[in-house]
C-alpha positions as CSV (number, residue, x, y, z in Angstrom):
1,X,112.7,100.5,153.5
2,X,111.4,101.9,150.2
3,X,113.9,99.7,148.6
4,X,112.4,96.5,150.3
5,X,109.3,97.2,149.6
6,X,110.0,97.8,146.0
7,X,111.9,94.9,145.2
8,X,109.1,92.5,146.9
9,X,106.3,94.4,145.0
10,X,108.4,93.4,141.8
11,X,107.5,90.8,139.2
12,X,109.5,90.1,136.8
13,X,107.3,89.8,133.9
14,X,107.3,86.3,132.0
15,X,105.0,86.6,128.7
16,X,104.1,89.1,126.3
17,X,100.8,89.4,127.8
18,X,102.0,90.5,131.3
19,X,104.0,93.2,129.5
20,X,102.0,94.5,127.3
21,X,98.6,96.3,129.0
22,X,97.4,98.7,126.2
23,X,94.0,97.1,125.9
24,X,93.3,97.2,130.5
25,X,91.2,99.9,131.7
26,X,92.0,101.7,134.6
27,X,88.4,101.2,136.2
28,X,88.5,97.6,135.1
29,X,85.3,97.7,132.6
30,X,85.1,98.2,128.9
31,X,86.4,101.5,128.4
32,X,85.0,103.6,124.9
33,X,87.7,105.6,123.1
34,X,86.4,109.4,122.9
35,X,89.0,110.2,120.7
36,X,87.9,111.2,117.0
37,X,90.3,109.3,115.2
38,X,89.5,106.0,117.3
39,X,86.5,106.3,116.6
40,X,85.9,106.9,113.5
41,X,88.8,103.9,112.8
42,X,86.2,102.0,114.8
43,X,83.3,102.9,112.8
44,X,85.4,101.9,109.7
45,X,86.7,98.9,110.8
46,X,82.9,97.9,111.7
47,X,81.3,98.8,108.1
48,X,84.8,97.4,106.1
49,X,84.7,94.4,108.0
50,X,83.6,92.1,104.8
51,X,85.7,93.7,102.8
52,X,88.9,93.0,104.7
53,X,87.6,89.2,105.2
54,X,87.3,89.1,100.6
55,X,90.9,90.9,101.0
56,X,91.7,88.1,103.4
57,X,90.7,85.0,101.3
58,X,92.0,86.7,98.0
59,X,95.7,87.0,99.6
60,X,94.8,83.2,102.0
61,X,97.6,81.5,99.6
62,X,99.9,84.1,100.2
63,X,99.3,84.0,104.1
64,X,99.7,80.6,103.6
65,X,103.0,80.4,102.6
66,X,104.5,83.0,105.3
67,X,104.4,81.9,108.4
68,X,102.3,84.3,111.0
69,X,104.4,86.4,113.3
70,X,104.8,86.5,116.3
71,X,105.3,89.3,119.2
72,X,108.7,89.8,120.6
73,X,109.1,89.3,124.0
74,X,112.4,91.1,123.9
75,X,110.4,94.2,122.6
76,X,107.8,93.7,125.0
77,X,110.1,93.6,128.4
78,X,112.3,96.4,127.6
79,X,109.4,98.2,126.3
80,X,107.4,97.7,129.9
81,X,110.6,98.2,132.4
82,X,111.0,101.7,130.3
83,X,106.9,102.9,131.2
84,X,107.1,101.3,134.2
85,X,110.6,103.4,135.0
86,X,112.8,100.6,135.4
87,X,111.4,99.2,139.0
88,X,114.3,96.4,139.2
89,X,116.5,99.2,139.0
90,X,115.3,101.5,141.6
91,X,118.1,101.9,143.8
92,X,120.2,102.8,141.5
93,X,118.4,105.3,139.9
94,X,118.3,107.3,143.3
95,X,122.2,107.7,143.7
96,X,123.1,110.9,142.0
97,X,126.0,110.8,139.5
98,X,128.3,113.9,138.3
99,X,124.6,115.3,136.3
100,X,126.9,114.6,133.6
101,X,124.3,114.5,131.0
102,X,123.0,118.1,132.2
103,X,126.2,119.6,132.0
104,X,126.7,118.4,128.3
105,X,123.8,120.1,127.7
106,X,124.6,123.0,129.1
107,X,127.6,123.3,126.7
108,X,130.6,122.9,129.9
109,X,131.4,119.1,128.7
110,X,132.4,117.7,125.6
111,X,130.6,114.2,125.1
112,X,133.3,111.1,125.2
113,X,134.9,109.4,123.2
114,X,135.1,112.6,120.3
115,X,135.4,115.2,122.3
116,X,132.9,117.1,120.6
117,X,130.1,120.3,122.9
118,X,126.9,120.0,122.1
119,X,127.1,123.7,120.0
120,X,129.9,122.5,117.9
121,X,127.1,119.2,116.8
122,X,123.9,121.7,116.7
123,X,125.6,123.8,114.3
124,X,128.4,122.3,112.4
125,X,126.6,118.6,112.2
126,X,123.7,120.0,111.1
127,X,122.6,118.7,107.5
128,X,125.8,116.5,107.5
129,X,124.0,113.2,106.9
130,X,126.9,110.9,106.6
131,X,128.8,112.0,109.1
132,X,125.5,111.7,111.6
133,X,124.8,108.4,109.5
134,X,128.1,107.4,110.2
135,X,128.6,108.3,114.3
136,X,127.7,105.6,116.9
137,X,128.7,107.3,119.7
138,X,126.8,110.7,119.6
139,X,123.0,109.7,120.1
140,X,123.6,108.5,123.7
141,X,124.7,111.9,124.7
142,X,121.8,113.7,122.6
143,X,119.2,111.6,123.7
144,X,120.1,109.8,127.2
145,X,118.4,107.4,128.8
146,X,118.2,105.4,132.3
147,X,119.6,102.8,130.5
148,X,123.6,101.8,129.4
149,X,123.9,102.1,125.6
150,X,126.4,101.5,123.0
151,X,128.6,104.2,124.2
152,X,130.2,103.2,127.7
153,X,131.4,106.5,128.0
154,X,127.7,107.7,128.1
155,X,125.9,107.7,131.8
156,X,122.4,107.0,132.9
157,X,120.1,109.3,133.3
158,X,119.1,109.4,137.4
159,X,115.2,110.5,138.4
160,X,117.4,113.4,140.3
161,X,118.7,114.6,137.3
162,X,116.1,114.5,135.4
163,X,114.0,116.8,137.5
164,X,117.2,119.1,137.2
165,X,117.4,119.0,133.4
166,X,113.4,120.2,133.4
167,X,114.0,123.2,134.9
168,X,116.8,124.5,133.2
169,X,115.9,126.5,130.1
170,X,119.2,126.4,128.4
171,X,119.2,122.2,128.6
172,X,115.4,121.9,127.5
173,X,116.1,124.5,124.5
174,X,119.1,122.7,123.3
175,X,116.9,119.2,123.6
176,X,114.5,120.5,120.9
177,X,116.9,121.9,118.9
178,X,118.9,118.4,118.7
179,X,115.0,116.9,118.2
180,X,114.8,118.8,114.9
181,X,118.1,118.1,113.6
182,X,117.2,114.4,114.0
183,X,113.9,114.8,112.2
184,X,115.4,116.3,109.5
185,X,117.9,113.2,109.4
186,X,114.8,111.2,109.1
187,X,113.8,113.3,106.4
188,X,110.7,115.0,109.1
189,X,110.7,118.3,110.5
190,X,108.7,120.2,113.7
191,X,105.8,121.8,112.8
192,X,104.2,123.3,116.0
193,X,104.7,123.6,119.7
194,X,102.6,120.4,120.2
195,X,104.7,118.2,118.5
196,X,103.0,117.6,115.4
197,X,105.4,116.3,112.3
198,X,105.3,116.1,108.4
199,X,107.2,115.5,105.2
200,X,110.6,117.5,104.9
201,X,111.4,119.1,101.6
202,X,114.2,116.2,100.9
203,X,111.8,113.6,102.7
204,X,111.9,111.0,99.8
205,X,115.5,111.0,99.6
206,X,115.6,110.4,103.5
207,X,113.0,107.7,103.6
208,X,114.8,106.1,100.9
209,X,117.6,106.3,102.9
210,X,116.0,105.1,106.2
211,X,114.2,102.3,104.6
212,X,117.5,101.2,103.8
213,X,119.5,102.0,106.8
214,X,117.4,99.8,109.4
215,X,119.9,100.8,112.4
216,X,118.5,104.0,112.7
217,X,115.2,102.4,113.8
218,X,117.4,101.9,117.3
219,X,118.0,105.7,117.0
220,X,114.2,106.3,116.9
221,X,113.4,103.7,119.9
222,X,116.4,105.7,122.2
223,X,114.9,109.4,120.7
224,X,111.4,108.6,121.6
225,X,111.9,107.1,125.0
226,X,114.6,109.9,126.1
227,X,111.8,112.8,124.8
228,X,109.5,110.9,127.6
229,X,111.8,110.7,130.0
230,X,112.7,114.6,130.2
231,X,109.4,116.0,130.1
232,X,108.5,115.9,126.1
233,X,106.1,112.9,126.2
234,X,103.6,114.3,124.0
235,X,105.9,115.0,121.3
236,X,106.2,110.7,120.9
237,X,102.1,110.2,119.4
238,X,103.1,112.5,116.1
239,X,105.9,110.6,115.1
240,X,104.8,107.3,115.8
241,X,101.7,108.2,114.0
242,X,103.7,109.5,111.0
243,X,106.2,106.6,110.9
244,X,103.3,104.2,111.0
245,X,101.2,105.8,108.5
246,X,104.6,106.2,105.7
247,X,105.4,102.2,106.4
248,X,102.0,100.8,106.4
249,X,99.6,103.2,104.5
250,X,102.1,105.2,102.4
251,X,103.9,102.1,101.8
252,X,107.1,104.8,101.3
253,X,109.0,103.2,104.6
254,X,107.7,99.4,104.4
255,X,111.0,98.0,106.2
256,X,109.8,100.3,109.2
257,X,106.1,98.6,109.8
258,X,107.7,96.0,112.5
259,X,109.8,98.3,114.3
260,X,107.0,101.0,114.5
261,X,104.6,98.2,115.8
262,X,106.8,96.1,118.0
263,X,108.9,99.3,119.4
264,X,107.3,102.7,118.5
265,X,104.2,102.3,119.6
266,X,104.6,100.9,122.9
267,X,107.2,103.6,123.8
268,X,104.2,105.7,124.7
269,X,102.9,105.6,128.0
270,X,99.1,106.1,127.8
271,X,97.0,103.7,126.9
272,X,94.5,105.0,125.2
273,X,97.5,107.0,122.7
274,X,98.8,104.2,122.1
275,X,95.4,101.9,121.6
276,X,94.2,104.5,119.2
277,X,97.7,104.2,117.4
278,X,96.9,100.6,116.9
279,X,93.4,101.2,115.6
280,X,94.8,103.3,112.7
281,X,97.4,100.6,112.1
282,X,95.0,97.7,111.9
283,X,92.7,99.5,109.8
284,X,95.1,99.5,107.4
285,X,97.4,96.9,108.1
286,X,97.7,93.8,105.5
287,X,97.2,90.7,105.6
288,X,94.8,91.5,108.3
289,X,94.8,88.0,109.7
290,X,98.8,88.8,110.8
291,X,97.9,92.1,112.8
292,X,99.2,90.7,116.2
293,X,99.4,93.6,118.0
294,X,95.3,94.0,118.7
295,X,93.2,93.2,121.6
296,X,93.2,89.3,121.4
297,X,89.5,88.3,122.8
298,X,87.5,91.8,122.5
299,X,89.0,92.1,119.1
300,X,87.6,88.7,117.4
301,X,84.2,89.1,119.2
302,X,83.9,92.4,117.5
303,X,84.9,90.7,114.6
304,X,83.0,87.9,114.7
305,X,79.5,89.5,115.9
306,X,79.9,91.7,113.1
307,X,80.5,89.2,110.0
308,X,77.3,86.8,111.8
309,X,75.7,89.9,111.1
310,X,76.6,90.7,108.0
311,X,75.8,86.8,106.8
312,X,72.3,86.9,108.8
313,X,71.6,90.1,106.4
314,X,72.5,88.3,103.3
315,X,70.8,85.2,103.7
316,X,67.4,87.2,104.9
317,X,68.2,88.9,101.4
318,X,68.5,85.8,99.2
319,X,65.4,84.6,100.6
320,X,63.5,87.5,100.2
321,X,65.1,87.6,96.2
322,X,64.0,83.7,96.4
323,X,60.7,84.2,97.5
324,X,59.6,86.8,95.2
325,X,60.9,84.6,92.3
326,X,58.9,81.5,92.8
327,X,55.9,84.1,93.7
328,X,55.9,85.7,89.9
329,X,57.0,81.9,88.8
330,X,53.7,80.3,90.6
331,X,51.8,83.3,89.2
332,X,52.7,82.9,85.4
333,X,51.4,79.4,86.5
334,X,48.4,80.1,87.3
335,X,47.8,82.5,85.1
336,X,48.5,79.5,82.3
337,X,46.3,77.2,83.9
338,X,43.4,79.9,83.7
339,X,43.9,80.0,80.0
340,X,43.8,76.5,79.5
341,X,40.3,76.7,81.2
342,X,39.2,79.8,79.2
343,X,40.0,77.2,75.7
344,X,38.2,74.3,78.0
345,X,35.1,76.5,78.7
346,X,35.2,77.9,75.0
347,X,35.1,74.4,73.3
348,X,32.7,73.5,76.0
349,X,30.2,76.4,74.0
350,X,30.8,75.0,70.6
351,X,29.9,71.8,72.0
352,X,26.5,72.8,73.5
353,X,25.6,74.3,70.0
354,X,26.2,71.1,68.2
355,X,23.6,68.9,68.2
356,X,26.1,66.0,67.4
357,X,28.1,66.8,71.4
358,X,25.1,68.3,72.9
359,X,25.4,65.2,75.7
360,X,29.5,66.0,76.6
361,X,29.3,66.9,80.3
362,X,32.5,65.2,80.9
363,X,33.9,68.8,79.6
364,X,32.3,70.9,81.8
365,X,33.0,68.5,85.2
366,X,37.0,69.4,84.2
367,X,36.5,72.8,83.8
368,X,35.2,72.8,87.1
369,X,38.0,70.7,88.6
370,X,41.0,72.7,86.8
371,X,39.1,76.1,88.2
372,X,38.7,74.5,91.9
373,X,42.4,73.9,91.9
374,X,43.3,77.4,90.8
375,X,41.3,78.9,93.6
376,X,40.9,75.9,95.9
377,X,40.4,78.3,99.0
378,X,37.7,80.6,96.9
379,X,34.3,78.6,97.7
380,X,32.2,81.3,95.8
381,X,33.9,79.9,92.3
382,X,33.0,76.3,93.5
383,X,29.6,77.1,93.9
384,X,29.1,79.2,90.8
385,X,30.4,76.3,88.4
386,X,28.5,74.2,90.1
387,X,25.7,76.4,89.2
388,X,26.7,76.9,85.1
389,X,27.4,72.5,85.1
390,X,23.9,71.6,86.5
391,X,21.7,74.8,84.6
392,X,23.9,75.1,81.8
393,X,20.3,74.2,79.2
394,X,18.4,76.6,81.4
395,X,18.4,80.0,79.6
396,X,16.5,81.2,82.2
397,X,18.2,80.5,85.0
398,X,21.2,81.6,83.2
399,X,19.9,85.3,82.7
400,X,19.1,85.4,86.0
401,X,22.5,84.4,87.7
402,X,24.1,86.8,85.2
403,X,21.8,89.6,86.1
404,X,22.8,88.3,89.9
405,X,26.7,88.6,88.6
406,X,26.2,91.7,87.5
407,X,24.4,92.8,90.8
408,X,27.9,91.6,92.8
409,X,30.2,93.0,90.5
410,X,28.5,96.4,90.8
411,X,28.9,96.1,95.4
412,X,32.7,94.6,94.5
413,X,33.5,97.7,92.2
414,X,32.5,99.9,95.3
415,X,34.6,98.1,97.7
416,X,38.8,98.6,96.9
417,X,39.3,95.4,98.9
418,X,37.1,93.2,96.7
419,X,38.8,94.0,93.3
420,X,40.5,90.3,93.5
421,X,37.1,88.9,93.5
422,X,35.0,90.6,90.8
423,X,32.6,88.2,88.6
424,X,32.7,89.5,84.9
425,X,29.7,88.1,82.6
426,X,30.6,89.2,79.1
427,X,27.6,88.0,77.1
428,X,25.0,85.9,77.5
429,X,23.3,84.2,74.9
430,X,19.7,83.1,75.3
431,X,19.1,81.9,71.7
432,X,22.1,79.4,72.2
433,X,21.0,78.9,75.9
434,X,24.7,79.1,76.5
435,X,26.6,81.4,78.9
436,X,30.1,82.9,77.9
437,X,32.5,83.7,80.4
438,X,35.8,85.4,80.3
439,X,38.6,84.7,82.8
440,X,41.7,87.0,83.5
441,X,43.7,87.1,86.3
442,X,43.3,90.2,88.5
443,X,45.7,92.9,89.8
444,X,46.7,93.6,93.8
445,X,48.6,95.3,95.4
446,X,51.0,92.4,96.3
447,X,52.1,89.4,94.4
448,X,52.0,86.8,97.0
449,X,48.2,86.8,96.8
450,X,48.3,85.3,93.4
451,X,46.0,82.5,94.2
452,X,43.5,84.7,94.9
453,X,43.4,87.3,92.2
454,X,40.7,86.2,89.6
455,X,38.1,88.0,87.5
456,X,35.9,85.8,86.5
């Protein structure tokens, strides 16, 4: 009955998509990693997104001339039948076998076709590279699986024997001890209980070695799925995160990058290990455009909200830069323009002392027109040329509206916000009957006001 209903729940999956759900959630939202290192490779990706997109443009012609990869489906079915305990296989993984694989371990059977216990490969092959290098039929023993291998001689591991091989000490002890012999193989070795890996002493011989010698990459696939399989999952994350960080950050294993990415990573059965495994990778991964292996649609909208943002910061920037340019620019001109009125209104003086001009209003009525333009919105300066233009032969009016000048500059000097305004009469000379002004620019607190800042 359980068999029928297995093999009706079944669907064989048909696309990389329906193998491959690292990026679901199991409550169907969004789900936030609370792990540090995915987020702080979040955070990072978020801040380095513009540089990656210059790294992208500056390496577009050699993009350009590789063609962009492509998942492997392959890679992806095997890879889901092994987390998802090989469902089309169910009723075979029920019938027990001779526990074969547990007796090897437990030192009573040699492994086929060499003949050779598990001791006699602990202790004696230990350290012998080539002859471990050289072997195709051991690994299937050390590291079984529910799945045939190479090695016909070599059984499949049942969900019966399994559970068997968890509770004996003696198998699970040996299991390590093989685990180490194979890191150090791979130039790796054990540091703690939790499964955390680093460099060997010999590690650059051996990744030499293993950058070379691609068919050990299988090896690794079998090694990590068989440490799930009998009870040593967490033990996988380390060395996947080790392998991808000496092929694609270290650069010291590059011929591993697509096996780690396409394989290694999707060995693990959590999501979120192996989502925060492919944080770290794309962080550093190059060209970036190629990483393949990301969420397809949450990914770019990340991507692309945060590059609009970073474009909508720049151009609020450049106009900011813009606008205080043509604000000093329209300053300096009006600042010229109140000079050519200070030589206007200066000539206009030596003319009302010769006798020979003394009837040249003409002058005056330009002066009066170049100064409304300056301050076309100030109606005080209007009115006060006005004033010089029609009384400019009346010394006593003159005196007057200076002494009245005077009288406003005093109530502007008391007021901060009126310092753009204040009237400056420098001399006034009754003999001549002719008023001499001086005309600077004055000083606020903010350059777009330049239309308004006059002393006159």
């Amino acid at each position: 009955m359980g068999n029928l209903l297995n093999g009706a729940s079944y669907k064989e999956p048909s696309t990389v998509e329906e193998c491959d759900s690292t990026w679901e959630t199991d409550s169907g939202g969004e789900e936030e990693d609370d792990d540090e290192d995915g987020l702080q490779a979040g955070a990072e990706e978020s801040e380095g997104e513009e540089q990656r997109s210059e790294g992208s443009q500056n390496d577009s012609s050699t993009s350009d001339q590789n063609f962009k990869p492509k998942r492997s489906f392959y890679a992806a079915r095997d890879l889901y039948k092994y987390r998802h305990q090989y469902p089309q296989n169910f009723k075979d993984l029920r019938c027990q076998n001779d526990l074969c694989n547990l007796r090897f371990y437990m030192n009573k059977i040699p492994f086929k076709p060499d003949g050779v216990y598990i001791e006699d490969i602990l202790n004696k092959w230990k350290y012998d590279y080539d002859k471990l290098e050289h072997n195709h039929t051991y690994i299937q023993w050390l590291f079984p699986l529910r799945e045939q291998g190479l090695n016909f001689y070599a059984k499949e591991l049942t969900s019966y024997e399994i559970e068997e091989f968890k509770k004996t000490k003696e198998a699970t002890k040996r299991f390590v001890m093989a685990y180490k012999m194979m890191l150090d193989f791979l130039g790796l070795k054990l540091v703690d209980k939790n499964g955390n890996v680093s460099r060997s002493a010999n590690w650059q011989e051996r990744f030499q070695h293993l950058n070379e010698s691609q068919h050990n990459y299988l090896r690794i696939t079998r090694i990590l799925k068989s440490l799930g399989e009998l009870g040593y999952e967490h033990f996988k994350a380390p060395l996947v995160k080790i392998f991808l960080q000496e092929s694609i950050v270290e650069n010291t294993i590059p011929n591993m990058k697509q096996s780690a990415l396409e394989y290694f990573v999707y060995t693990i059965k959590e999501r979120r290990e192996r989502r925060r495994l492919l944080r770290y990778a794309y962080h550093y991964y190059q060209p970036p455009d190629h990483f393949i292996w990301g969420p397809p649609t949450k990914q770019k909208a990340q991507r692309s909200k945060s590059v609009k943002k970073t474009i909508a910061s720049n151009r609020s920037l450049k106009k900011h830069v813009q606008k205080s340019q043509d604000a000093k620019i329209e300053q300096e001109q009006v600042k010229a323009r109140i000079g050519s009125f200070e030589e206007k209104l200066t000539d206009h003086t030596e003319v009302e002392t010769n006798p020979e001009t003394a009837g040249s209003i003409e002058l005056v009525e330009n002066c009066k027109h170049e100064m409304a333009t300056v301050t076309d919105d100030d109606k005080m300066v209007n009115t006060e040329l006005k004033f010089l233009s029609t009384h400019r032969n009346d010394t006593t009016n003159i005196s007057l509206y200076g002494n009245k000048l005077m009288e406003k500059n005093t109530e502007h000097l008391g007021d901060e916000n009126n310092t753009n305004r204040i009237l400056v009469v420098d001399a006034i000379d009754e003999d001549g009957k002719d008023c001499l002004c001086s005309l600077s620019p004055g000083t606020t607190a903010e350059s777009n006001t330049t239309e308004e800042n006059l002393i006159i």
